[in-house]
DSSP file (Angstrom, degrees, kcal/mol; ACC not computed):
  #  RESIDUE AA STRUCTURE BP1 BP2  ACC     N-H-->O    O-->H-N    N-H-->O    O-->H-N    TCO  KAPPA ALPHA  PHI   PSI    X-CA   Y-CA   Z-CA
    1    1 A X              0   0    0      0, 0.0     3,-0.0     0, 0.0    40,-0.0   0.000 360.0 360.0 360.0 -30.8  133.4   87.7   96.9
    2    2 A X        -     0   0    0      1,-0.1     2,-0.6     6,-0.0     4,-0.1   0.831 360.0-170.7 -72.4 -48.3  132.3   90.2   94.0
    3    3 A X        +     0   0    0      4,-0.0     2,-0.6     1,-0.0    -1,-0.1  -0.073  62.0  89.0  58.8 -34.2  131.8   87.7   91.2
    4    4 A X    >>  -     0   0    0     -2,-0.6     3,-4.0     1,-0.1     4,-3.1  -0.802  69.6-152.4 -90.8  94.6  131.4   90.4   88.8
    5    5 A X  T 34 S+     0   0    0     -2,-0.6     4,-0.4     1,-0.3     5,-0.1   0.429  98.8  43.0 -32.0 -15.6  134.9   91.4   87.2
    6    6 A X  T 34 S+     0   0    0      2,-0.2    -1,-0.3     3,-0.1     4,-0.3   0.366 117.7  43.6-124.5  -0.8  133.6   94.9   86.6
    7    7 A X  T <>>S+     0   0    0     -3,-4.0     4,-2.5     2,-0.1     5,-0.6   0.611 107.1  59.5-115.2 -66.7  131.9   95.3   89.8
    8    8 A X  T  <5S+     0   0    0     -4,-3.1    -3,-0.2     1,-0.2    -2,-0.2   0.737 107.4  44.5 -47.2 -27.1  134.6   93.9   91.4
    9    9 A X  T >>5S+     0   0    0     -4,-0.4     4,-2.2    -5,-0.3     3,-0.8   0.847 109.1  62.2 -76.6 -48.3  137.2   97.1   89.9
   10   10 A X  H 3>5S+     0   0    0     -4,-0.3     4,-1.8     1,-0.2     5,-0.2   0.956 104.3  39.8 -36.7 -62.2  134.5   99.2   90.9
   11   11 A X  H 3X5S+     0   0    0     -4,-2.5     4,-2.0     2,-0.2    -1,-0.2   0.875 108.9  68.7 -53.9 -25.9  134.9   98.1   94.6
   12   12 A X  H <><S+     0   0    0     -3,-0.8     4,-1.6    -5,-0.6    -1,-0.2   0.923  97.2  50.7 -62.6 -45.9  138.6   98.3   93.9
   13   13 A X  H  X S+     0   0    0     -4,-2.2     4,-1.3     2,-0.2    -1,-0.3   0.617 107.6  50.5 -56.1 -27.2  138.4  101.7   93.6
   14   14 A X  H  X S+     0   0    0     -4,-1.8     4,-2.7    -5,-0.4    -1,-0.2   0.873 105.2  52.8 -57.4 -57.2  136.8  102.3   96.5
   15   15 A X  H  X S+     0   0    0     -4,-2.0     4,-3.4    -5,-0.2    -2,-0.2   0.752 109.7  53.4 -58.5 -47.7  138.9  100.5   98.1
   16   16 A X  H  X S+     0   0    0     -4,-1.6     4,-1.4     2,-0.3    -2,-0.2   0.982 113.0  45.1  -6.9 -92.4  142.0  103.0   96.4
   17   17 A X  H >X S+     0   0    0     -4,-1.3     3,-3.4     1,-0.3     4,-3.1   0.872 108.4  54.4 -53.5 -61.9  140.5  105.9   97.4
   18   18 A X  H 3X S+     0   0    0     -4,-2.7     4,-1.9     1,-0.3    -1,-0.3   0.893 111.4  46.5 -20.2 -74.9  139.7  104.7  101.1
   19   19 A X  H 3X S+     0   0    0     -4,-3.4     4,-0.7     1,-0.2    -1,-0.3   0.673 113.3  48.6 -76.5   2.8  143.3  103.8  101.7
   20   20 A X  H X< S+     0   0    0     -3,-3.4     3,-1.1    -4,-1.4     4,-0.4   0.888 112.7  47.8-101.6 -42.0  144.7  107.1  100.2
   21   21 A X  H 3< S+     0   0    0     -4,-3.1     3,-0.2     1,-0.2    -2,-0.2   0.830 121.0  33.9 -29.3 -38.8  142.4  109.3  102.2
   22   22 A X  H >X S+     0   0    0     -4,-1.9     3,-3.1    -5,-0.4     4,-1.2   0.308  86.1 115.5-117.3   5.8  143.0  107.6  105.5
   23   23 A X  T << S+     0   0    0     -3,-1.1    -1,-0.2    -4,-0.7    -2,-0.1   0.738  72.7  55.5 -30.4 -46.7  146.7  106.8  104.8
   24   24 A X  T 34 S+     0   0    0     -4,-0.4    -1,-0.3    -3,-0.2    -2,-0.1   0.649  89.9  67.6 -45.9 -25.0  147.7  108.9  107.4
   25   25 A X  T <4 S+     0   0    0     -3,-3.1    -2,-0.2     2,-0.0    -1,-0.1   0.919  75.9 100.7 -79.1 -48.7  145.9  107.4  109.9
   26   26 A X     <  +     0   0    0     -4,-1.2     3,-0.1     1,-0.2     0, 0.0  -0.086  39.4 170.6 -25.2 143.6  148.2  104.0  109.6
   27   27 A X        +     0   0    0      1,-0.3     2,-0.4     0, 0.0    -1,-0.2   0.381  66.6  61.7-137.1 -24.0  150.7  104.4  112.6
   28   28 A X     >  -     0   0    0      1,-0.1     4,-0.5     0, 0.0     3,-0.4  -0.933  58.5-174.0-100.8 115.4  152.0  100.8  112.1
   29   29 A X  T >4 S+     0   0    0     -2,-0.4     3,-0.5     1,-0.2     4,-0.2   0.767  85.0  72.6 -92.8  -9.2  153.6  100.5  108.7
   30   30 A X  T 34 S+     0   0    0      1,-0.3     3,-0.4     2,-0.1    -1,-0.2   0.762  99.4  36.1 -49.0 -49.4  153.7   97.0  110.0
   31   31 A X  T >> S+     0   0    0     -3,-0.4     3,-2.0     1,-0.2     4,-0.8   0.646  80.1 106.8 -89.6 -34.2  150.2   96.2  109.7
   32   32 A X  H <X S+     0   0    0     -4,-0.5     4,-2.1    -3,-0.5     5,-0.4   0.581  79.7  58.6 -56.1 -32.1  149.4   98.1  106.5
   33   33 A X  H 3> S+     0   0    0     -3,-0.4     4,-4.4    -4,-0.2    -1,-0.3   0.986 117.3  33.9 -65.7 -52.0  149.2   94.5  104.6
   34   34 A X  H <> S+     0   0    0     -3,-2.0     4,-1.5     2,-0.2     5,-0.2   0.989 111.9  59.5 -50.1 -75.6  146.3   93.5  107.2
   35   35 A X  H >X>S+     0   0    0     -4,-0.8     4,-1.8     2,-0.2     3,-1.0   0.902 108.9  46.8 -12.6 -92.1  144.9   96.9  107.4
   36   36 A X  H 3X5S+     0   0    0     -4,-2.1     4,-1.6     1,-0.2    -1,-0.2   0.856 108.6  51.0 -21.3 -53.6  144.3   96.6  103.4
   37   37 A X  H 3X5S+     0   0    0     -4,-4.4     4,-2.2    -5,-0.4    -1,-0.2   0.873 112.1  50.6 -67.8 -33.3  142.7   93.3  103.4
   38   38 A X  H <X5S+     0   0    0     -4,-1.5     4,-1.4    -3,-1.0     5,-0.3   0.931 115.1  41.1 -29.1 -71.1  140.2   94.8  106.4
   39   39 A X  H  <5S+     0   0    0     -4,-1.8     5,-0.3     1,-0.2     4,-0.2   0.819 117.8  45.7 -81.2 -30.2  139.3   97.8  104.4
   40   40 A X  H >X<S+     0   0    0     -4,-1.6     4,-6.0    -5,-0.6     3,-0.7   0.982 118.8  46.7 -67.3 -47.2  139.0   95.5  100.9
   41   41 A X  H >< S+     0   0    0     -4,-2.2     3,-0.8     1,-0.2     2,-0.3   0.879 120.3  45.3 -42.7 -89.9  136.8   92.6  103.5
   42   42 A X  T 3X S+     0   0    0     -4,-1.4     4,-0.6     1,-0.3    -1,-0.2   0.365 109.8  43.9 -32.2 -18.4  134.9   95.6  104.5
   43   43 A X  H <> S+     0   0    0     -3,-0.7     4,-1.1    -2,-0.3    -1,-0.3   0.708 108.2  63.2-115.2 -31.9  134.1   97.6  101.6
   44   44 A X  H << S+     0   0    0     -4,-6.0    -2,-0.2    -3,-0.8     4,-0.2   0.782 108.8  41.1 -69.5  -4.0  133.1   94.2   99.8
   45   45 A X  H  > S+     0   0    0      2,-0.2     4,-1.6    -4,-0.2    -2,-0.1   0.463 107.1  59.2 -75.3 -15.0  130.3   93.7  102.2
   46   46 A X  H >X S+     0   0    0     -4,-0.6     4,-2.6     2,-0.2     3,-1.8   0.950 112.4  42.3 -71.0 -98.8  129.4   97.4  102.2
   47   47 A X  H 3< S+     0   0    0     -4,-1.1     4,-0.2     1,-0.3    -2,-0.2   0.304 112.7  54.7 -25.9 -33.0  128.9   96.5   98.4
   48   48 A X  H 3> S+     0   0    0     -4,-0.2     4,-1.3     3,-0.2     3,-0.4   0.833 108.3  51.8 -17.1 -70.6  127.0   93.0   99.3
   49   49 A X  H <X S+     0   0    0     -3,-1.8     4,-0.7    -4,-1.6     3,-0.4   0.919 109.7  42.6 -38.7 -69.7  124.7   94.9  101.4
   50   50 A X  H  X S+     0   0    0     -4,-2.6     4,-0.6     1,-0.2    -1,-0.2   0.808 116.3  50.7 -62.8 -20.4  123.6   97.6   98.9
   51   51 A X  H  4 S+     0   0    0     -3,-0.4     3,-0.3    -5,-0.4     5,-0.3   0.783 103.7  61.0 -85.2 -26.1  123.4   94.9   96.3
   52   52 A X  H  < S+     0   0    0     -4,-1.3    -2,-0.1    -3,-0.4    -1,-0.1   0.558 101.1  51.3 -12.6 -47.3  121.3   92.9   98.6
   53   53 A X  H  < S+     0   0    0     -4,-0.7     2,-0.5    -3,-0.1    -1,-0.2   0.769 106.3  63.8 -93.5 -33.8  118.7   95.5   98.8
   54   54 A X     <  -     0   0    0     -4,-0.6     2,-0.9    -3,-0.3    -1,-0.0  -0.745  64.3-157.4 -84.8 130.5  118.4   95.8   94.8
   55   55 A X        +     0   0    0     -2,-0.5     2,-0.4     2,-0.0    -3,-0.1  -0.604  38.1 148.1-125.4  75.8  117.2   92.9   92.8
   56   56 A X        -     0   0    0     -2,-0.9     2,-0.4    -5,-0.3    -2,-0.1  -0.937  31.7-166.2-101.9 126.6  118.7   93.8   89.5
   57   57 A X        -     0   0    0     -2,-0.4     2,-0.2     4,-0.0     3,-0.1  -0.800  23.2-134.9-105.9 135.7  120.1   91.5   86.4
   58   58 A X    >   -     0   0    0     -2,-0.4     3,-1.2     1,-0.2     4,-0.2  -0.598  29.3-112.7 -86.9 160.0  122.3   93.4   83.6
   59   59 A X  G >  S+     0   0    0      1,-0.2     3,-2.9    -2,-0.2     2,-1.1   0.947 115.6  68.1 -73.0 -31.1  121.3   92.4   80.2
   60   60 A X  G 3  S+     0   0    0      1,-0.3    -1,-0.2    -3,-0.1     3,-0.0   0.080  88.9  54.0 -87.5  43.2  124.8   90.8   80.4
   61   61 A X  G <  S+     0   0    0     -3,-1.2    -1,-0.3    -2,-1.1     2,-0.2   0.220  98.9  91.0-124.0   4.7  124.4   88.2   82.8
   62   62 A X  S <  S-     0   0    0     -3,-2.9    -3,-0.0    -4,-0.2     3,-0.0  -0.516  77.9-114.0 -99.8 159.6  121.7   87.1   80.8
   63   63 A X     >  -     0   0    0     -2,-0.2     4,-2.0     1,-0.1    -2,-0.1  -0.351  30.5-105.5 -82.2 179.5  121.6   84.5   78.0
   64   64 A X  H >> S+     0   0    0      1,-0.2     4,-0.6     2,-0.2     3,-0.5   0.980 122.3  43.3 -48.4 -68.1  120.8   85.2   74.3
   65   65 A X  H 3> S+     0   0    0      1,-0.3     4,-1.2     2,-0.2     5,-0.3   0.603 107.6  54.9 -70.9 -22.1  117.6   83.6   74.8
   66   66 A X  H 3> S+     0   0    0      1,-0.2     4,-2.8     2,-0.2    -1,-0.3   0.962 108.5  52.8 -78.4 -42.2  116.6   85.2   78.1
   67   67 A X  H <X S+     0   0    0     -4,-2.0     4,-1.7    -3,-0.5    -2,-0.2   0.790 103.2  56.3 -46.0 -32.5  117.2   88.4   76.4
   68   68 A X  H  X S+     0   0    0     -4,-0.6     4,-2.2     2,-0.2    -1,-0.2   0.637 112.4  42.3 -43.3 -40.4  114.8   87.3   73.5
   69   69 A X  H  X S+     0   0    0     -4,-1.2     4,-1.6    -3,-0.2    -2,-0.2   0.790 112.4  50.8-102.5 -25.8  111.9   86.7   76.2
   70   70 A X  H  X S+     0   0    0     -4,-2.8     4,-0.8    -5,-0.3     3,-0.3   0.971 115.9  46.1 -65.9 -55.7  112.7   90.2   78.3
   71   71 A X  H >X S+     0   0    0     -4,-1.7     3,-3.6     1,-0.3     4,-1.5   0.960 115.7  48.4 -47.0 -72.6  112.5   91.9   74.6
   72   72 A X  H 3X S+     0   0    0     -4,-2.2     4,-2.2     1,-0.3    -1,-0.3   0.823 118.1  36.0 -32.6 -57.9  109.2   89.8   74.0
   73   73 A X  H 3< S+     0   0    0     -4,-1.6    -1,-0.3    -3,-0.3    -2,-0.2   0.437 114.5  58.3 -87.7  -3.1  107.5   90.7   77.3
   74   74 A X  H X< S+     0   0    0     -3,-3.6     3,-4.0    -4,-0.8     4,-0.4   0.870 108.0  51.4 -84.3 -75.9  109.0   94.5   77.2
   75   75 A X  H 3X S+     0   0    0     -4,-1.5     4,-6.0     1,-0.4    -2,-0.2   0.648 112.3  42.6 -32.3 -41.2  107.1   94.7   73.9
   76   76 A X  T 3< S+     0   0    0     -4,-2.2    -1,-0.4    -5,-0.5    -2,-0.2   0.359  99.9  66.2-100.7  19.7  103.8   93.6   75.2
   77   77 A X  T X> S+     0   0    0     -3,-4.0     3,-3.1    -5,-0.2     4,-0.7   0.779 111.1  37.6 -67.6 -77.4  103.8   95.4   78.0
   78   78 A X  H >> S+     0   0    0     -4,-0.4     3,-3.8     1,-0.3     4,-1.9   0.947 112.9  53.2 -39.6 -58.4  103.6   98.5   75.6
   79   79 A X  H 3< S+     0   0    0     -4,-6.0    -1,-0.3     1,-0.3    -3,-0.2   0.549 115.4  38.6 -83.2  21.7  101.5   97.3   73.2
   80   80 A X  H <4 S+     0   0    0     -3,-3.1    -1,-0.3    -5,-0.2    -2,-0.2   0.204 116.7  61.8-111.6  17.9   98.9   96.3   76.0
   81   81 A X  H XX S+     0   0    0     -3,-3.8     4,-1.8    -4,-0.7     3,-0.7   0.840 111.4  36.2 -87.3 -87.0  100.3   99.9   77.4
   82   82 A X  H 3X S+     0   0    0     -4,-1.9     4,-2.6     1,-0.2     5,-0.2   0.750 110.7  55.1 -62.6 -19.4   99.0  101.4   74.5
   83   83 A X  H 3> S+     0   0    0     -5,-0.5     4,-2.8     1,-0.2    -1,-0.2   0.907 109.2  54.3 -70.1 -35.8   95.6   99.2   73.8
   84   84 A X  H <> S+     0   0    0     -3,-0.7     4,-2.0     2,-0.2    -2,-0.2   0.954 114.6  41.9 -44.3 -53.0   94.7  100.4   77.7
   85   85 A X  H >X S+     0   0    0     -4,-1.8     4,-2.0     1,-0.3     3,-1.3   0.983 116.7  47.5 -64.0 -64.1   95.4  104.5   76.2
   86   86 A X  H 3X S+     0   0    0     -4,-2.6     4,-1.3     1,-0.2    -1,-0.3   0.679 113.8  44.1 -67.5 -30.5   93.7  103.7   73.2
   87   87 A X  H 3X S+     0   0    0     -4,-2.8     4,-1.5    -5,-0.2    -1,-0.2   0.957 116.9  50.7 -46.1 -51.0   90.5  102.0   75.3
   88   88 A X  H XX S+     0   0    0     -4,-2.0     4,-7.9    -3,-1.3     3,-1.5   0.996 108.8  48.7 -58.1 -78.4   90.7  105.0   77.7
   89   89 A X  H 3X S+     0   0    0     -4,-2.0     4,-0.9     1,-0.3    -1,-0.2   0.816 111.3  50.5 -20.9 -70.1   90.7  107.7   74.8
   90   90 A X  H 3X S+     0   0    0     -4,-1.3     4,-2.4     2,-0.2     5,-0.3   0.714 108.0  55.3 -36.6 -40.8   87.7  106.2   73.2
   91   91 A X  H <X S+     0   0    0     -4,-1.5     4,-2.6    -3,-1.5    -2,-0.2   0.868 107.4  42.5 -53.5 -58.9   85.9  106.1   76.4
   92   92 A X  H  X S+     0   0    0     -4,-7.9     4,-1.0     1,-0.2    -1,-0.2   0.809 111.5  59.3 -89.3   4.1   86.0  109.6   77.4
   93   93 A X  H  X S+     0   0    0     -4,-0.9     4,-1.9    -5,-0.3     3,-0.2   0.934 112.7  43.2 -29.7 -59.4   85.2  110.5   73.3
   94   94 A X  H  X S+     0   0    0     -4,-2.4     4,-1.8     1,-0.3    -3,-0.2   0.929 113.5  49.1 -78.5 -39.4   81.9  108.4   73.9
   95   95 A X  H  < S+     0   0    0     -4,-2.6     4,-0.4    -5,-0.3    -1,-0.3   0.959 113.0  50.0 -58.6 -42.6   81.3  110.0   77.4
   96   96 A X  H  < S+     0   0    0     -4,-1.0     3,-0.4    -3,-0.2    -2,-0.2   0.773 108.0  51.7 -45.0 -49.6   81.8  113.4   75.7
   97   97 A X  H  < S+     0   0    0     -4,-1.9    -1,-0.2     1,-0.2    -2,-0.2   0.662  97.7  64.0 -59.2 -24.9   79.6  112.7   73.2
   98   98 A X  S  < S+     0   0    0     -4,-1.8     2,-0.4    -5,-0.2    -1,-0.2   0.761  98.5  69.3 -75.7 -21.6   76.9  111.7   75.6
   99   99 A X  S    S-     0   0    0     -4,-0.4     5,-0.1    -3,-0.4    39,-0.0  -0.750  90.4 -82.8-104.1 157.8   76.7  115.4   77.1
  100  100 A X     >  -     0   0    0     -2,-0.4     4,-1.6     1,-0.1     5,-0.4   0.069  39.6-113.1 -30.5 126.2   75.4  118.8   75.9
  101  101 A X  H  > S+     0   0    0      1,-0.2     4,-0.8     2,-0.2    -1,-0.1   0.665 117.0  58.9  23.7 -78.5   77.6  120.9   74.0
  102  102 A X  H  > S+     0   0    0      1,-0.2     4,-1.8     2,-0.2    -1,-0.2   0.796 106.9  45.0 -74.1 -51.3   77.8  123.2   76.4
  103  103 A X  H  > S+     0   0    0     -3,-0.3     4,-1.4     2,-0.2    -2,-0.2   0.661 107.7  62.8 -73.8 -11.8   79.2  120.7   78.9
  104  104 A X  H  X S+     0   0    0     -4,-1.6     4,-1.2     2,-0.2    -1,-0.2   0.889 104.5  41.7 -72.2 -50.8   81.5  119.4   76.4
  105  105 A X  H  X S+     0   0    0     -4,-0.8     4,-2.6    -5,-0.4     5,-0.2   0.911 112.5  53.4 -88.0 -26.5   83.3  122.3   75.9
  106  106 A X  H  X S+     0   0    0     -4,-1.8     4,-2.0     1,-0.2     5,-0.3   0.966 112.8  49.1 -47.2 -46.0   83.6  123.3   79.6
  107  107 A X  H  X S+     0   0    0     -4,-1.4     4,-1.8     2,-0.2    -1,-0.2   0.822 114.5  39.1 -68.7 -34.1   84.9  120.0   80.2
  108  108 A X  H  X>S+     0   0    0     -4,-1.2     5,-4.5     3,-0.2     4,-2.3   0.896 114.6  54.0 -81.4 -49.8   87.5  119.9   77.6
  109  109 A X  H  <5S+     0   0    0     -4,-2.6     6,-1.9     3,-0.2    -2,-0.2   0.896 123.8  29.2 -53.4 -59.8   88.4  123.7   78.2
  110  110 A X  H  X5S+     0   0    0     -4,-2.0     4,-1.5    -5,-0.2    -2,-0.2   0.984 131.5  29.7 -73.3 -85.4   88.9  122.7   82.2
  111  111 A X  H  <5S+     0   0    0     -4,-1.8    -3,-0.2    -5,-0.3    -2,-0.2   0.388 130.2  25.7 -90.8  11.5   89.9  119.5   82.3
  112  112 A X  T  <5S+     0   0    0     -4,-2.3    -1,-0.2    -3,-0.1    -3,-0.2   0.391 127.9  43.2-131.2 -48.2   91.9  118.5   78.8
  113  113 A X  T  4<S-     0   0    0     -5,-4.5    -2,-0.2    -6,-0.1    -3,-0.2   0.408 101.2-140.4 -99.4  15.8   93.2  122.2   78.0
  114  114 A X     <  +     0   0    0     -4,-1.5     2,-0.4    -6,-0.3    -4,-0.2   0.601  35.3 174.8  53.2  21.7   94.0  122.5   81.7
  115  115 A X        -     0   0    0     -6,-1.9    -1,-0.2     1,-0.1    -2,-0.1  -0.412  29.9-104.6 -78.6 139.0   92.7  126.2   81.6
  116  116 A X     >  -     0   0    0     -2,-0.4     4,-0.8     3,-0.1     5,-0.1   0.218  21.6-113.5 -34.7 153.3   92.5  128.3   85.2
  117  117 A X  H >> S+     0   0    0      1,-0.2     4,-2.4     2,-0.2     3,-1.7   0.994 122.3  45.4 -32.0 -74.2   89.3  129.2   87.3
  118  118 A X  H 3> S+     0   0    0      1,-0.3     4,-1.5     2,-0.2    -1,-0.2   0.718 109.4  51.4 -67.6 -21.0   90.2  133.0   86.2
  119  119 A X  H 3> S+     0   0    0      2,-0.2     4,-1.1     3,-0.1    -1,-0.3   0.704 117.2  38.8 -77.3 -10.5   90.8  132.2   82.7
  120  120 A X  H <X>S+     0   0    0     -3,-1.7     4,-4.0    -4,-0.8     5,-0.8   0.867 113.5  59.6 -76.2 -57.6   87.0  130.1   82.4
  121  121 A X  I  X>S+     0   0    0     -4,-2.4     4,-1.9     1,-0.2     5,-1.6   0.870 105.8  43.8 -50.4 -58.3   85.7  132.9   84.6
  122  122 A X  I  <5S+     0   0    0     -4,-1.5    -1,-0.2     1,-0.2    -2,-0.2   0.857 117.3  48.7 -49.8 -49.3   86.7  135.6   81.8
  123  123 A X  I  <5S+     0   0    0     -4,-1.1    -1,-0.2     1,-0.2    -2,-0.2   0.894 119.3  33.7 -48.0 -44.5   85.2  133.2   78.8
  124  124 A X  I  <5S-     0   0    0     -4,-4.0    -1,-0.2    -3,-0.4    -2,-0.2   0.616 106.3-130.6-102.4 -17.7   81.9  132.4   80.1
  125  125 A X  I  << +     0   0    0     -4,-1.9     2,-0.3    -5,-0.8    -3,-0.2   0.856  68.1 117.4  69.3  44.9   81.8  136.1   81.9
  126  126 A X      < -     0   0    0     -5,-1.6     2,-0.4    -6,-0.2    -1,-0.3  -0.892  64.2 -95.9-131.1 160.7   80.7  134.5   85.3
  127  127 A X    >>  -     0   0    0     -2,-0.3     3,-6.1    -3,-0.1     4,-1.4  -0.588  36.1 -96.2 -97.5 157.7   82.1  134.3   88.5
  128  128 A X  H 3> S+     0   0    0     -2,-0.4     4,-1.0     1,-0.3     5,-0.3   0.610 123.7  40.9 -18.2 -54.4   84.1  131.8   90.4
  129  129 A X  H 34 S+     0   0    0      1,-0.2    -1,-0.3     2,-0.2     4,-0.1   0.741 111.7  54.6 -73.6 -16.8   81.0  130.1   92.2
  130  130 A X  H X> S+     0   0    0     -3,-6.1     4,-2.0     1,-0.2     3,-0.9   0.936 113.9  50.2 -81.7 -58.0   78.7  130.2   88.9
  131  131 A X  H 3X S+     0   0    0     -4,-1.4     4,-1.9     1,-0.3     5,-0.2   0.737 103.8  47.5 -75.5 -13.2   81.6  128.4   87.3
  132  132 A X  H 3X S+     0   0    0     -4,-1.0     4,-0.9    -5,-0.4    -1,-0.3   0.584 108.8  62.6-111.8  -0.1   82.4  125.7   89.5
  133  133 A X  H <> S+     0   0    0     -3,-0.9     4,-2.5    -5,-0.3     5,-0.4   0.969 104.4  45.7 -54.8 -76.1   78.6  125.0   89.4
  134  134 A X  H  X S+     0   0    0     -4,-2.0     4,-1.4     2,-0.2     3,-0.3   0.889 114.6  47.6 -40.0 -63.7   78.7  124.4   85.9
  135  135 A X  H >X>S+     0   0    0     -4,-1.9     4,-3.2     1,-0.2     3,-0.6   0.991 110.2  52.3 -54.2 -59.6   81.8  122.1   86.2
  136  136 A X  H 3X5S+     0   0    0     -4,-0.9     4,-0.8     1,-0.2    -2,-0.2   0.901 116.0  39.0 -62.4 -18.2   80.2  120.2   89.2
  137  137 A X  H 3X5S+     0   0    0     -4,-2.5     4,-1.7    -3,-0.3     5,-0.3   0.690 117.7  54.6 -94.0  -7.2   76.7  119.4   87.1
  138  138 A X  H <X5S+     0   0    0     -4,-1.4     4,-2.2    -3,-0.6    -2,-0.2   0.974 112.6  42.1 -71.3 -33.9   79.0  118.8   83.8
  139  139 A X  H  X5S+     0   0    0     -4,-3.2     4,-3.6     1,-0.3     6,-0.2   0.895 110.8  58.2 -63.3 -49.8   80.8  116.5   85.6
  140  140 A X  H  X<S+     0   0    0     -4,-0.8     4,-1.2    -5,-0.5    -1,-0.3   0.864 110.8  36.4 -32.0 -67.1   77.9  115.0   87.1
  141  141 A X  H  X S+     0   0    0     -4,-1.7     4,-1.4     1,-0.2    -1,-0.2   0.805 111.5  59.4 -98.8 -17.5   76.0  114.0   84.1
  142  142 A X  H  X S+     0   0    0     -4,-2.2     4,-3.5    -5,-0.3     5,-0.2   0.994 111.5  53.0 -55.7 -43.4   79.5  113.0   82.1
  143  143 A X  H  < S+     0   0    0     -4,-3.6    -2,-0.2     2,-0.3    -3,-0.2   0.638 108.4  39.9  14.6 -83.0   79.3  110.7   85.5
  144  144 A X  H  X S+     0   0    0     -4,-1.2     4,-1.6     2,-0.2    -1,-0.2   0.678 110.1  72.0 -65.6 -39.2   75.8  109.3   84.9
  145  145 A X  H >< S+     0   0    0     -4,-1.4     3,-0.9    -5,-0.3    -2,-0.3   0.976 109.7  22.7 -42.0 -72.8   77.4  109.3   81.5
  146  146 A X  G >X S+     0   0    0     -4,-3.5     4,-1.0     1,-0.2     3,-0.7   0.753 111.5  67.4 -80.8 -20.1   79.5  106.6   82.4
  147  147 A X  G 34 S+     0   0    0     -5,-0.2     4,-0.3     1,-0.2    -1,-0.2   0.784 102.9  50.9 -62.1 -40.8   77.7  105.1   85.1
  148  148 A X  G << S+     0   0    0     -4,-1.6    -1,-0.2    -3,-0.9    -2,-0.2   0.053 108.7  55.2-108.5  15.5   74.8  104.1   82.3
  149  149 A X  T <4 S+     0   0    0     -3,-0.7    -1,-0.3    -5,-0.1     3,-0.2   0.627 100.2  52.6-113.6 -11.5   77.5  102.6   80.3
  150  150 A X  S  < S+     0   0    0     -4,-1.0     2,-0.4     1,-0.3    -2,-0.2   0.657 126.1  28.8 -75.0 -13.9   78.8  100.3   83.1
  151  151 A X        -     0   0    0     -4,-0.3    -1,-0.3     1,-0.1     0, 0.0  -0.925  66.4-175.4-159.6 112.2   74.9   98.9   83.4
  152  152 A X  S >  S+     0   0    0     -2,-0.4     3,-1.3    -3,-0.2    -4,-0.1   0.552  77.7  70.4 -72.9 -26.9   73.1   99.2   80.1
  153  153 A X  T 3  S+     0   0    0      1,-0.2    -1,-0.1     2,-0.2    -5,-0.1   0.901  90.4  61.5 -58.1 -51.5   69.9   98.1   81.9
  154  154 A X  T 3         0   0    0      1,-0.2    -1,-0.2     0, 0.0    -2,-0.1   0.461 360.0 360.0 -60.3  -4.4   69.6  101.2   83.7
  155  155 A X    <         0   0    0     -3,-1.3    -1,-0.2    -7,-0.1    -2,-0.2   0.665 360.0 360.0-102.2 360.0   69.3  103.3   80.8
């Protein structure tokens, strides 16, 4: 029912443990042969079920060559995983560069060095509403920023 020898001790073990837990419960020692094969039926469909719901392959049900082509397609998953980062990165460099200074380092400070309200509010020596002023027009024109790069026309 298993098909997989190593799956198939696994369920054996189950099966193990079941009958020594509930070994007591037998009242028929008569039956105990049936009884086994029940709890074995039973706990391979249990095990059916749950495998049912997962749609997994081991590398060792696979062939050389299908392993060869998972390896291929892992790899270029990353490396167009990493051309994506490396797009991304570039992107917000040139967006950065396209605002003030001033907004640059607010932005970076905030939203790259992940510092607090109260830790901004203490740099710039403003309060809470002054600062998240600042942030919402830096953001704003990094924004525009990016907005003018999606339609070149407009700029």
């Amino acid at each position: 029912m298993i098909r997989r020898p190593e799956d198939a001790e696994d369920v054996a073990q189950r099966v193990f443990l079941r009958l020594y837990y509930s070994l007591d419960q037998l009242q028929n020692p008569e039956v105990f042969e049936s009884w086994l094969y029940r709890l074995t039926v039973n706990a391979c469909y249990d095990y059916l079920r749950k495998q049912r719901g997962r749609n997994e392959t081991r590398m060792s049900d696979l062939s050389r060559r299908q392993v060869v082509i998972a390896d291929m397609v892992a790899a270029n998953k990353v490396s167009s995983e990493e051309e994506r980062h490396k797009h991304v990165k570039e992107l917000v460099h040139s967006l950065l560069r396209a605002v003030s200074e001033q907004d640059r380092i607010l932005l970076m400070l905030k939203e790259m060095e992940g510092l607090s309200y109260k830790k901004l509010e203490e740099i710039y020596s403003v309060n809470a509403n002054a600062l998240r002023q600042r942030l919402f027009h830096a953001r704003r024109r990094m924004l525009n920023a990016f907005e003018a790069t999606l339609d070149p026309k407009s700029s």
